[in-house]
C-alpha positions in Angstrom: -10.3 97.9 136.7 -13.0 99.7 135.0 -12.4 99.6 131.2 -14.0 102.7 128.8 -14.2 99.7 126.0 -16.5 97.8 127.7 -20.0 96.7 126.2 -23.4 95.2 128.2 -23.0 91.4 128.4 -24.4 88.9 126.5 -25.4 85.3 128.2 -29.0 83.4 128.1 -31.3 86.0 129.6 -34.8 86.1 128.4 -36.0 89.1 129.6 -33.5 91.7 131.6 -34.6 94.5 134.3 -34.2 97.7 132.8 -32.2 99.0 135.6 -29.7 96.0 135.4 -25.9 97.7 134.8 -23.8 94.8 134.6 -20.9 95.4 132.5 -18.3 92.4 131.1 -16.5 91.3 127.9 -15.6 94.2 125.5 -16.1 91.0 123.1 -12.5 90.7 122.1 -11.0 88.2 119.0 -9.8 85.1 119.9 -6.2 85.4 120.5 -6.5 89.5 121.8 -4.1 90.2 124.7 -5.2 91.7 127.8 -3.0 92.5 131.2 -5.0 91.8 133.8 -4.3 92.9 137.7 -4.7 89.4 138.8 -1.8 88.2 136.6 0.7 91.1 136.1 3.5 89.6 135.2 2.5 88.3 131.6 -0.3 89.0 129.4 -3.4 86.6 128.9 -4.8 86.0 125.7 -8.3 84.9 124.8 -8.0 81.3 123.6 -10.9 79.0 123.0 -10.8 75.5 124.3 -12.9 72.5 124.9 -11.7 71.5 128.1 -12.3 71.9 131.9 -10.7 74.8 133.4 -9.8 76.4 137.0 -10.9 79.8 136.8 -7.8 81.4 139.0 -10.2 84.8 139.6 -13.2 82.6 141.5 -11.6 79.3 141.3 -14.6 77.7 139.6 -14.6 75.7 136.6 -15.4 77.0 133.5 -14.8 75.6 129.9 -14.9 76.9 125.8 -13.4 80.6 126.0 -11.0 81.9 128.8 -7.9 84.1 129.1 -5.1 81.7 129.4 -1.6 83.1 130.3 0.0 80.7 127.6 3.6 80.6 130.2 2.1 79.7 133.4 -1.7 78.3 132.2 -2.9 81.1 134.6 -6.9 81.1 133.4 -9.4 83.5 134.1 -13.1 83.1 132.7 -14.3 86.4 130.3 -16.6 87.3 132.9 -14.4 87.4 135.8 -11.6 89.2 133.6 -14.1 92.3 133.4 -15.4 92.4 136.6 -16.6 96.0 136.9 -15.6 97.4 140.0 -19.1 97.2 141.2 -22.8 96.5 140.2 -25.9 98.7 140.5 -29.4 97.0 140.9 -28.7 93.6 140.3 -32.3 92.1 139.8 -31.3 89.3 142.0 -30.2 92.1 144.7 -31.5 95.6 143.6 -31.8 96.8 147.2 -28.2 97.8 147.5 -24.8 97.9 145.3 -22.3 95.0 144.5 -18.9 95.8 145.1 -16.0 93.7 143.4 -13.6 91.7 146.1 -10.6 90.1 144.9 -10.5 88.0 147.7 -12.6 86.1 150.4 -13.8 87.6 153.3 -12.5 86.8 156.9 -11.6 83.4 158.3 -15.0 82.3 157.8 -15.6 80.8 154.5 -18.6 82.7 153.3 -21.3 81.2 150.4 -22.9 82.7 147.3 -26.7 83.9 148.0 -27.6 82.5 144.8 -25.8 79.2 144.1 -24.9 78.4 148.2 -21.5 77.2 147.2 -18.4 78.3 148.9 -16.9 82.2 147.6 -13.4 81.2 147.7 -12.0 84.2 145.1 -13.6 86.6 143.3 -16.9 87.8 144.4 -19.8 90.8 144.4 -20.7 91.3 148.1 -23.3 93.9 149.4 -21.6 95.4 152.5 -24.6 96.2 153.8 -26.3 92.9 154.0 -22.9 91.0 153.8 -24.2 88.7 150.7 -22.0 87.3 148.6 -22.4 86.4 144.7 -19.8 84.6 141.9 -18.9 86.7 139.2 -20.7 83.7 137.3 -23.9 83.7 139.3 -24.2 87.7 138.4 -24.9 86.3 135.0 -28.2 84.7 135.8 -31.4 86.5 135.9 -34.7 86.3 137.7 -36.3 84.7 134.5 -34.2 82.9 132.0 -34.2 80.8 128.8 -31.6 77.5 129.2 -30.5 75.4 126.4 -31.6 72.2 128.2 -35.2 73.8 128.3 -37.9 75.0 125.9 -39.6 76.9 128.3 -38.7 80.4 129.8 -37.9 79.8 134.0 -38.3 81.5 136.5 -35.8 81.9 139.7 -38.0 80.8 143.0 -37.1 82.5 145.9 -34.9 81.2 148.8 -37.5 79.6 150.8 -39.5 78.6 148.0 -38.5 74.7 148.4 -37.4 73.4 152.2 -34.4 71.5 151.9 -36.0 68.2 153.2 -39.0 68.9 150.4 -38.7 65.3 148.5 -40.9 66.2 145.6 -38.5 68.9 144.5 -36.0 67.0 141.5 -33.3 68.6 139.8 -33.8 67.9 135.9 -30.1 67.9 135.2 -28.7 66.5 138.3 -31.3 64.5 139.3 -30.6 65.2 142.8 -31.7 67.3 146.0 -29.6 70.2 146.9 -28.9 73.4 148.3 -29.3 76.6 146.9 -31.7 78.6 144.4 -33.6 77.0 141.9 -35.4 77.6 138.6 -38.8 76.7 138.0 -40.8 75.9 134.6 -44.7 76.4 135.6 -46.0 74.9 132.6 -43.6 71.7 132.9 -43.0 71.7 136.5 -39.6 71.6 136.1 -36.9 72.6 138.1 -33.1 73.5 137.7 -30.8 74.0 140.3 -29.1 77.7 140.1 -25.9 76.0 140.6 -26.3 73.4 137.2 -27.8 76.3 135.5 -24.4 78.2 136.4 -23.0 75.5 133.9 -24.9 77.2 131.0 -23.1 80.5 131.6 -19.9 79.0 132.0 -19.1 76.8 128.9 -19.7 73.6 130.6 -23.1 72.6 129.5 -22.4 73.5 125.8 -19.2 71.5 125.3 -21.2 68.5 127.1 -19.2 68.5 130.0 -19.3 68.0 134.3 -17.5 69.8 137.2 -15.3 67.5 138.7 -16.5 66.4 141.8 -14.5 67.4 144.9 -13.0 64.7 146.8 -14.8 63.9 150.3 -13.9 64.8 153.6 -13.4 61.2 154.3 -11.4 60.9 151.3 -9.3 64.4 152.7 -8.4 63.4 155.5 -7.4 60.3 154.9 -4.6 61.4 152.2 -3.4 63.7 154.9 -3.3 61.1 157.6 -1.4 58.6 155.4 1.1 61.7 154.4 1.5 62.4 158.1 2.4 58.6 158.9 4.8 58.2 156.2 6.5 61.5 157.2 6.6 59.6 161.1 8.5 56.6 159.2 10.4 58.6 157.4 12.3 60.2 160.2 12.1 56.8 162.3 14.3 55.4 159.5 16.9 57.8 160.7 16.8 56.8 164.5 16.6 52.4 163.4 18.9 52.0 160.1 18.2 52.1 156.7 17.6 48.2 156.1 15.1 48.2 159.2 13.2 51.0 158.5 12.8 50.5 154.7 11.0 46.8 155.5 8.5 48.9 157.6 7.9 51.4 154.8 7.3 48.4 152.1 5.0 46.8 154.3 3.3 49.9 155.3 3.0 50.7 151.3 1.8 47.2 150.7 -0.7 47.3 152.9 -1.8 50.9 151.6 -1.5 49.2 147.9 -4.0 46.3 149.4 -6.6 48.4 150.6 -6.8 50.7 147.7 -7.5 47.8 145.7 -10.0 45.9 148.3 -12.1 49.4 147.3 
């Protein structure tokens, strides 16, 4: 995976650690090729876009540049395609090494130290502490200048703010939640690490938002009405067509009902 070509990264840091050895995007021309390990079968070439995007390497969104397999819209963000194999002294973990994992760990869904959402691809983990970084939250620093900011911030640590403290307000998502946050001392203003991840990965720039995931209510419900219509399916089988196809239009009226009713 390592790659001789490859230059330091470029993203919104103010002031770096000089020990910091994170390595990404040889900066390529839009439209270069790469092969990538992920995606052998066809190349992915750099393309810029304005849309949302799955990034297939960490599964989070992304939007602006990517490397798009242009047969089977494979996508992978520039930082996750140049994953070094690992990271020395991270400032946000300089205590131990980050090694690159292509996949999740375990059964056990494990979270990013930084952001506190779910690793479900591509990660950094520390073997020694088992903690787990995005590719994407590698990219943030311990102090950092945002574009929805004038002021430098600073990264608080993990148990700066409790997670029941009401005075703490995001200022771009104007909501409580969990996870690292960055603070402005002379504004006293605070950004969630997870919205600032937005500003590394071509979200924030194009003016746009992460889908929201649907809720588990919302989950399980799709799969319960899939698992019922399956039931009547094969009980049309045992009854008769004509009997069985009344009970699936009433049960899909019904459906149709409350879906509006919401």
């Amino acid at each position: 995976m390592a790659n001789p070509g490859l230059k330091k990264s470029k993203s919104f840091v103010s002031k770096k650690s000089p020990s910091v050895k994170i390595i990404s995007s040889p900066n390529p021309n839009e439209g270069d090729e790469i092969v990538h390990f992920s995606h052998p079968q066809h190349p992915l070439a750099q393309v810029h876009l304005p849309f949302v995007f799955t990034c297939m390497g960490c599964k989070e969104y992304g939007a602006g540049t990517r490397f798009q397999c242009l047969t089977c819209n494979f996508n992978l963000h520039d930082f996750c395609a140049f994953s070094p194999p690992s990271i020395q002294s991270h400032p946000l973990h300089s205590q131990h090494q980050l090694i690159f994992y292509a996949k999740p760990s375990g059964f056990l869904r494990s979270k990013c130290e930084t952001c506190s959402k779910a690793t479900k691809g591509f990660a950094f983990r520390c073997i020694t502490c088992n903690v787990e970084m995005h590719p994407c939250c590698t990219m943030l620093y311990p102090q950092m200048d945002f574009p929805a900011h004038p002021h430098t911030m600073i990264l608080l640590p993990a148990s700066a703010i409790p997670s029941g403290d009401s005075s703490f307000f995001c200022g771009e998502c104007q909501r409580k939640r969990s996870g690292r946050v960055y603070y402005c001392a002379i504004c006293n203003y605070y950004i969630h690490a997870v919205c600032a991840k937005d500003m590394v990965n071509g979200l924030y720039v194009h003016g746009l938002k992460a889908p929201k995931s649907p809720s588990m209510l919302e989950a399980a419900t799709r799969i319960a009405t899939h698992a019922v219509r399956e039931f009547l399916d094969g009980l049309i089988e045992g009854i008769g067509e004509s009997v069985g196809g009344a009970i699936i239009d009433n049960f899909d009226r019904d459906k149709g009902g409350e879906t509006k009713s919401k």
